[in-house]
Structure formats: structure tokens, C-alpha cells
DSSP file (Angstrom, degrees, kcal/mol; ACC not computed):
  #  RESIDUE AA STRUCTURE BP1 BP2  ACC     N-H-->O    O-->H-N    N-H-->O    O-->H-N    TCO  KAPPA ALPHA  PHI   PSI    X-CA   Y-CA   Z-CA
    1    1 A X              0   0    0      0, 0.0    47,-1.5     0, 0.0     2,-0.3   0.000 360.0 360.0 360.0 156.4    0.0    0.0    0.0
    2    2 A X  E     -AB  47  78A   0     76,-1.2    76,-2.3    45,-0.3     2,-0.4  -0.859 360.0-150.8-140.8 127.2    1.2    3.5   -1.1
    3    3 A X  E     -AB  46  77A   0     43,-0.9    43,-1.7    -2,-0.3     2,-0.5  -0.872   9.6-159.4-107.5 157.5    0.9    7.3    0.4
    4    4 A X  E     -AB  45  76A   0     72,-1.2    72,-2.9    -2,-0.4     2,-0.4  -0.977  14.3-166.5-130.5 126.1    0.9    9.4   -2.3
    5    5 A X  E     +AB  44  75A   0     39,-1.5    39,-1.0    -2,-0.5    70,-0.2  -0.872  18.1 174.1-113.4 134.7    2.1   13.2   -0.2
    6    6 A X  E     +AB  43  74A   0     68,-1.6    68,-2.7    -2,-0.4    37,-0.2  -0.933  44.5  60.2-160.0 168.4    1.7   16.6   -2.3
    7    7 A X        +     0   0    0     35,-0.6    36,-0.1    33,-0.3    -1,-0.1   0.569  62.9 176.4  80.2  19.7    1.9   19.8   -2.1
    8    8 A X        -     0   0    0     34,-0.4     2,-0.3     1,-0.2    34,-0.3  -0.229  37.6-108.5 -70.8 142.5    5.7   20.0   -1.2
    9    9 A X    >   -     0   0    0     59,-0.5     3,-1.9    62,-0.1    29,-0.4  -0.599  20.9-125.4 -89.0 141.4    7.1   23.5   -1.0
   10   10 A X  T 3  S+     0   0    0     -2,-0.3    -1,-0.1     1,-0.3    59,-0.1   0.507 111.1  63.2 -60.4  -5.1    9.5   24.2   -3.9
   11   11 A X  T 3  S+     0   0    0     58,-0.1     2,-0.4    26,-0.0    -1,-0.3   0.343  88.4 110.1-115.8  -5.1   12.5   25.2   -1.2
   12   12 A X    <   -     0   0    0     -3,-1.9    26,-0.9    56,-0.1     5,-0.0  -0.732  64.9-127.3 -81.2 130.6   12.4   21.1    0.2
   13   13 A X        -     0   0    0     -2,-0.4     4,-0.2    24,-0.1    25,-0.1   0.349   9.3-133.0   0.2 153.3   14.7   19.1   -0.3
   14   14 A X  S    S+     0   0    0     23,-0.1    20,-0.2     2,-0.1    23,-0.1   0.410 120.2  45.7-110.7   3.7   14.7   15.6   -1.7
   15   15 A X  S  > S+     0   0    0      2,-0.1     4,-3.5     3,-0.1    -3,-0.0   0.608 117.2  49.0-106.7 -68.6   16.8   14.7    1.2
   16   16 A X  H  > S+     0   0    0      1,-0.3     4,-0.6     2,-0.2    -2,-0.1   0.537 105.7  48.7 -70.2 -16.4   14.4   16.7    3.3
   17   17 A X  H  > S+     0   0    0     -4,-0.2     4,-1.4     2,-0.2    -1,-0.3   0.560 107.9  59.2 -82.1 -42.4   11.3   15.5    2.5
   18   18 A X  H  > S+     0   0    0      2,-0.2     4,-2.6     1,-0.2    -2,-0.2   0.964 110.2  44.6 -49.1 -64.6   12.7   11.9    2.9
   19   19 A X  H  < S+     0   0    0     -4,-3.5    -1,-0.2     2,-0.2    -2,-0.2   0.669 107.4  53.4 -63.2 -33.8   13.6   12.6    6.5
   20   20 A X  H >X S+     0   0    0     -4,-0.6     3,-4.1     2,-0.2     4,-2.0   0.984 114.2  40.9 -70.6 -58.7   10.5   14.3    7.6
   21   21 A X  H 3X S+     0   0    0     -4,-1.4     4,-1.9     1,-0.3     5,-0.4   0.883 112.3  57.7 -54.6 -30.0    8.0   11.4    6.4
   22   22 A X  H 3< S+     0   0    0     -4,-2.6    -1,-0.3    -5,-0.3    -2,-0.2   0.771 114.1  35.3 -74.8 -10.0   10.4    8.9    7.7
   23   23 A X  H <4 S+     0   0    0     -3,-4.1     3,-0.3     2,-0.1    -2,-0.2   0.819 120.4  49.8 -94.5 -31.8   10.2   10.6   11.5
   24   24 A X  H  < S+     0   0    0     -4,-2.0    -3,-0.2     1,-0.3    -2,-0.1   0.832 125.4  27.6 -51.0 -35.5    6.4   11.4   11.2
   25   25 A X  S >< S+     0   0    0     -4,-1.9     3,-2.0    -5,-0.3    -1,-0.3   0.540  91.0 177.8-113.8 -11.0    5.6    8.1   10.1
   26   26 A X  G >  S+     0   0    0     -5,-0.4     3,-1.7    -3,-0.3    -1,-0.2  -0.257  73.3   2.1  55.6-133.7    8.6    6.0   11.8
   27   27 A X  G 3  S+     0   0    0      1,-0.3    -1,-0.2     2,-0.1     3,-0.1   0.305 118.2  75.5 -74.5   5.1    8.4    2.4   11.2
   28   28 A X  G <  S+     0   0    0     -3,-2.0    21,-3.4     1,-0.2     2,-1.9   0.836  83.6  90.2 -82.4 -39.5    5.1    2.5    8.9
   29   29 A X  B <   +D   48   0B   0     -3,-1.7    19,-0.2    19,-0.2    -1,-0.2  -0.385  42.0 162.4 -70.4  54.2    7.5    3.8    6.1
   30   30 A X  S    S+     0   0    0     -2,-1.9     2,-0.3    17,-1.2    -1,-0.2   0.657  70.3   1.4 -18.9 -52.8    9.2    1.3    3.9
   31   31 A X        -     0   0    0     16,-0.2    16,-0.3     2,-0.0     2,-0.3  -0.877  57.2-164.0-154.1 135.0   10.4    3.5    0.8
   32   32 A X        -     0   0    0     -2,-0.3     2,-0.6    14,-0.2    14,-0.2  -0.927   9.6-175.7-129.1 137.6   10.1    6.8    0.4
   33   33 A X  E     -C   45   0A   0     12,-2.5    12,-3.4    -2,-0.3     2,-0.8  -0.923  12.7-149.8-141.5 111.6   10.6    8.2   -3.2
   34   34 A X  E >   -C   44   0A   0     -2,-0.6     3,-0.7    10,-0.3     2,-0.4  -0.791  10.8-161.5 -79.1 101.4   10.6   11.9   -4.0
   35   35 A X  E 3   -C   43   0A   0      8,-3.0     8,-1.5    -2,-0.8    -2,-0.0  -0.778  69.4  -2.8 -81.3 115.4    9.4   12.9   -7.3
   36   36 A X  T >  S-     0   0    0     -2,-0.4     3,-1.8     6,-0.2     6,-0.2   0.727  77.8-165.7  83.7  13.3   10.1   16.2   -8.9
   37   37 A X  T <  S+     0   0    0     -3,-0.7   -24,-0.1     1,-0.2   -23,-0.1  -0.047  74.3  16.5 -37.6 156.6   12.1   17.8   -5.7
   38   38 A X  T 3  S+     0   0    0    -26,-0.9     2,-0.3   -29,-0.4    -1,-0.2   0.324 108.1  93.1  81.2   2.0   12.5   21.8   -6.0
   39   39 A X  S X  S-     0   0    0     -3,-1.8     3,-0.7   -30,-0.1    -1,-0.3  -0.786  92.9-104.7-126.0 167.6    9.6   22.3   -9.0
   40   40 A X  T 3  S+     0   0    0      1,-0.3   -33,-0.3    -2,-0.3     2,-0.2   0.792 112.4  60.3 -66.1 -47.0    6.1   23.1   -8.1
   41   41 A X  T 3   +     0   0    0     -4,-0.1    -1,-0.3    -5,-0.1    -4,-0.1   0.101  69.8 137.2 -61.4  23.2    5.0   19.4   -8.9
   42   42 A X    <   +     0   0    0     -3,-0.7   -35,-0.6   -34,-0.3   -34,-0.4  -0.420  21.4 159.6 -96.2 161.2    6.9   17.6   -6.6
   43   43 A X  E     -AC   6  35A   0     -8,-1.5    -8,-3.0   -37,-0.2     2,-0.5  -0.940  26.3-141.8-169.2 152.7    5.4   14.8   -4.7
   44   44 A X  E     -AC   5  34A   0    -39,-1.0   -39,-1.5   -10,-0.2     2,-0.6  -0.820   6.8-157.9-117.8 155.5    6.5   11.8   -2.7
   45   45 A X  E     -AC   4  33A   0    -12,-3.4   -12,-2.5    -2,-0.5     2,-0.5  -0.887  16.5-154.8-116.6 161.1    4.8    8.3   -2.5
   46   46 A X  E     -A    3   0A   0    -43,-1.7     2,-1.0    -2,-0.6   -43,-0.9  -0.849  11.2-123.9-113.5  91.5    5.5    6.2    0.4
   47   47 A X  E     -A    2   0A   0     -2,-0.5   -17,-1.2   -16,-0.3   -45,-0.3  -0.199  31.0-142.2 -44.5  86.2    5.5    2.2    1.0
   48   48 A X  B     -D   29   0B   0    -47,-1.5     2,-0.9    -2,-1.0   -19,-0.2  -0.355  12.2-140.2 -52.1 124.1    3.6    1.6    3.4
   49   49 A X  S    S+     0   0    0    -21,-3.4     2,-0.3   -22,-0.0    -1,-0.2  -0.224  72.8  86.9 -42.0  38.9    4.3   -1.1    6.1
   50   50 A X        -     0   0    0     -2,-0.9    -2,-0.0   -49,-0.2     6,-0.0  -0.998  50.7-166.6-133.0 145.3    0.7   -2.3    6.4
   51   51 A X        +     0   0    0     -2,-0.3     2,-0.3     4,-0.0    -1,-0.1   0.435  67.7  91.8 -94.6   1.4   -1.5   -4.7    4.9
   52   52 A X  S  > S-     0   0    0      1,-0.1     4,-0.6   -51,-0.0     3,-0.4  -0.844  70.6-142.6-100.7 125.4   -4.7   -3.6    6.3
   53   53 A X  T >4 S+     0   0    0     -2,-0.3     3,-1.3     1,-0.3     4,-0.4   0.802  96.3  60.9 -60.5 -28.0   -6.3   -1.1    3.9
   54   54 A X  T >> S+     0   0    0      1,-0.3     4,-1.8     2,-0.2     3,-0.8   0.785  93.9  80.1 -86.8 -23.2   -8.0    1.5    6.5
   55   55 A X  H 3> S+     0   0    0     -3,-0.4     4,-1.2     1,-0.3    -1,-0.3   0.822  90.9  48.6 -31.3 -42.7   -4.1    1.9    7.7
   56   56 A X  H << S+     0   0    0     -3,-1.3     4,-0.4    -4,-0.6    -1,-0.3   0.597 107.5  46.0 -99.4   1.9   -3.5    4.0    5.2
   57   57 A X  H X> S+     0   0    0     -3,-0.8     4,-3.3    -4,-0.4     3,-0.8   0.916 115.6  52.5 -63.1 -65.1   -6.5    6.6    5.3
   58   58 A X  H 3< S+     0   0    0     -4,-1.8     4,-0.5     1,-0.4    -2,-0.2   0.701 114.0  40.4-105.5 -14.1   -5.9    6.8    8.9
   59   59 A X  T >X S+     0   0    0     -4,-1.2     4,-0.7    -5,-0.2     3,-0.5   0.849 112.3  57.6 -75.6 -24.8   -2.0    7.6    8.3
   60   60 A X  H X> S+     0   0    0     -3,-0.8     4,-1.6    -4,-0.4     3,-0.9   0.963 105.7  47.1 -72.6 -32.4   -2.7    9.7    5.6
   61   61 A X  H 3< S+     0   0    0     -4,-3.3    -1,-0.3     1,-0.2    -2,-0.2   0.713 103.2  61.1 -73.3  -1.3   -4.8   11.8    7.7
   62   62 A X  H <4 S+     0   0    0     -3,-0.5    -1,-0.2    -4,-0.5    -2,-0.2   0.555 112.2  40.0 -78.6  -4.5   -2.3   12.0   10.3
   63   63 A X  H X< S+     0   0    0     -3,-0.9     3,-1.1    -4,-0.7    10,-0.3   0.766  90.7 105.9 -95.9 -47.6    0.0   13.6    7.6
   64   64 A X  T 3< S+     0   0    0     -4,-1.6    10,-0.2     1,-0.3     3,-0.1  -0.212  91.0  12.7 -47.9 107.2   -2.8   15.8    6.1
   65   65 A X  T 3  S+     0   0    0      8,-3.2    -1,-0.3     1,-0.2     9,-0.1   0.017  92.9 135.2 106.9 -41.7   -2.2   19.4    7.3
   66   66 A X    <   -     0   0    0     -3,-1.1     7,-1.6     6,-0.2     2,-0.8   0.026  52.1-127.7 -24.9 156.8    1.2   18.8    8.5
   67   67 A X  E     +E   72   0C   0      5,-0.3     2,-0.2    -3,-0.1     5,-0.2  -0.938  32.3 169.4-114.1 125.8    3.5   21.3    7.5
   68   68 A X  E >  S-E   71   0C   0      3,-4.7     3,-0.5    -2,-0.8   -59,-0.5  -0.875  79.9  -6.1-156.2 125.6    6.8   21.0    5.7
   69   69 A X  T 3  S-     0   0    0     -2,-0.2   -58,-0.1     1,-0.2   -59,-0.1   0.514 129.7 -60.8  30.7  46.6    8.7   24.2    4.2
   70   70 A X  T 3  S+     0   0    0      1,-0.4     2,-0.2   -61,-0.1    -1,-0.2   0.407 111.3 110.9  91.2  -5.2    5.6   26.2    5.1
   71   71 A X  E <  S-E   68   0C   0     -3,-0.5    -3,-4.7   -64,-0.0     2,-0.7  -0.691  72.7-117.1-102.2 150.0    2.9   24.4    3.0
   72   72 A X  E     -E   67   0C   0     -2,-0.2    -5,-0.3    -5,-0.2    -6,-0.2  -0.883  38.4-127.1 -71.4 115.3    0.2   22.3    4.4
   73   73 A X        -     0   0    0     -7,-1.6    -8,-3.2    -2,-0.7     2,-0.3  -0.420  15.1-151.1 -67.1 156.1    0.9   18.8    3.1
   74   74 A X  E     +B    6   0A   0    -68,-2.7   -68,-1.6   -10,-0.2     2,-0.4  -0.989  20.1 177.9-115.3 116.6   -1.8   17.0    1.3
   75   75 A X  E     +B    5   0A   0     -2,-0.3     2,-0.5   -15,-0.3   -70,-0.2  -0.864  10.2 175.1-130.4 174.1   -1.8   13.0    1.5
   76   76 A X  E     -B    4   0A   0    -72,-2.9   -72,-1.2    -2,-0.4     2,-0.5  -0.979  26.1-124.8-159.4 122.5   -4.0   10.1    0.2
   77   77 A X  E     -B    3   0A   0     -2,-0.5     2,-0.7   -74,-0.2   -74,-0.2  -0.699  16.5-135.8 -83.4 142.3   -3.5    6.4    0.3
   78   78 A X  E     -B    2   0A   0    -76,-2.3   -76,-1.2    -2,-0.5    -1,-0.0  -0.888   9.4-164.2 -94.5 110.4   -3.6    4.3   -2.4
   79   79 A X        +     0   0    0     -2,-0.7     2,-0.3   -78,-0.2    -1,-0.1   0.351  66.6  67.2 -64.9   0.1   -5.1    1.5   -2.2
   80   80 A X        -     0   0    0      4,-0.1     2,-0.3   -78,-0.0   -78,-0.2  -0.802  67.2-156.8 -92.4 140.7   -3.9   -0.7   -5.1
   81   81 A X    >   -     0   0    0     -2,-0.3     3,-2.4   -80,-0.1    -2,-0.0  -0.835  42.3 -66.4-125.8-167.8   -0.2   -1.8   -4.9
   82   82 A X  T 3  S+     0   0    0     -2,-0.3    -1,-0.0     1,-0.3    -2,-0.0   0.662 132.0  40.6 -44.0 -42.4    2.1   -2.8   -7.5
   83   83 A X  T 3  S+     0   0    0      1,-0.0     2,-0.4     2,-0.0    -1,-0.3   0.788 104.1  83.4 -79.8 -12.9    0.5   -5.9   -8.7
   84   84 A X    <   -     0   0    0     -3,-2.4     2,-0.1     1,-0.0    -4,-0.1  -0.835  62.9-154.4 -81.2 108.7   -3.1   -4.4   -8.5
   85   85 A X        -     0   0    0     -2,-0.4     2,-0.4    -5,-0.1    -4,-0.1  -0.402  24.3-117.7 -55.2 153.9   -4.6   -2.4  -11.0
   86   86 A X        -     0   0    0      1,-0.2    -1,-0.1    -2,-0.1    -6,-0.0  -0.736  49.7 -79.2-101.5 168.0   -7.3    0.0  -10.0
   87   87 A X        -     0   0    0     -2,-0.4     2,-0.3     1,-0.1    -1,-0.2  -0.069  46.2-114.8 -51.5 146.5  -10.9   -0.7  -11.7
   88   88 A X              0   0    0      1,-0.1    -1,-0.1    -3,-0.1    -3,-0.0  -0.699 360.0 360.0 -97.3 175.6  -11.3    0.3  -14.7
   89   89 A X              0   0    0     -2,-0.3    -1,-0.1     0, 0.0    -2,-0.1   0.436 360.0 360.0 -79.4 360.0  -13.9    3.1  -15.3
């Protein structure tokens, strides 16, 4: 299972960004992989340790609203993981 974090302030790090979701979220945090440090798009997804789906809504709202380089972060679990496709539409 996957957090998908955005809204990263253009002045973070890809370094820095690493380090805050790895203390906020401690030992829930498998991988974290930064996309697109220092541009406007940037975002990171996260690997979640859990296998229970409602784990990851209830970390992502513990993330939601955090702050890191002065922006509110926004995050959302994904519930599909790598071998899972999501429905199609």
C-alpha cells in the first residue's frame, strides 16, 4: 500500500522531504521516493508497512495538514499496490 504526499514546498529538499515522512511516520515507512524535488509538482509516494487497507486513510490523515517548508501537506492512500490495477472506469 502506497501514500501518495503533495503539495511539497519548492524550497524542500529531496533529502528533506525523505527525512521528515520517515520521522512522522517512523516504522510504517518502507520506501520513500521523492518525485520532482524543488519544482512546483513535486510529490512523494511512500510504501507503506501495512496490509490492512484502513491503515492507510488513517496515516494519511495523520500527515494531512502537516506542514513542511511552510505548506500544508496533502496525502491520500492508495489502495492498489504494485501488482493491483485500479478498476477500470
Amino acid at each position: 500500500m502506497n501514500l501518495i504526499v503533495r503539495n511539497i514546498a519548492e524550497s524542500c529538499s529531496e533529502q528533506e522531504v525523505q527525512e521528515f515522512l520517515k520521522r512522522e511516520l517512523g516504522h510504517y515507512a518502507k520506501n520513500v521516493e521523492v518525485v520532482d524535488a524543488g519544482k512546483p509538482s513535486a510529490y512523494a509516494t511512500v510504501e507503506l508497512d501495512a496490509d490492512v487497507p484502513y491503515v492507510g486513510e488513517v496515516i494519511a490523515r495523520q500527515i494531512q495538514g502537516k506542514h513542511l517548508g511552510g505548506l500544508p501537506l496533502e496525502a491520500s492512500a492508495d489502495l492498489f499496490s504494485d501488482d493491483e490495477s485500479p478498476p477500470a472506469h
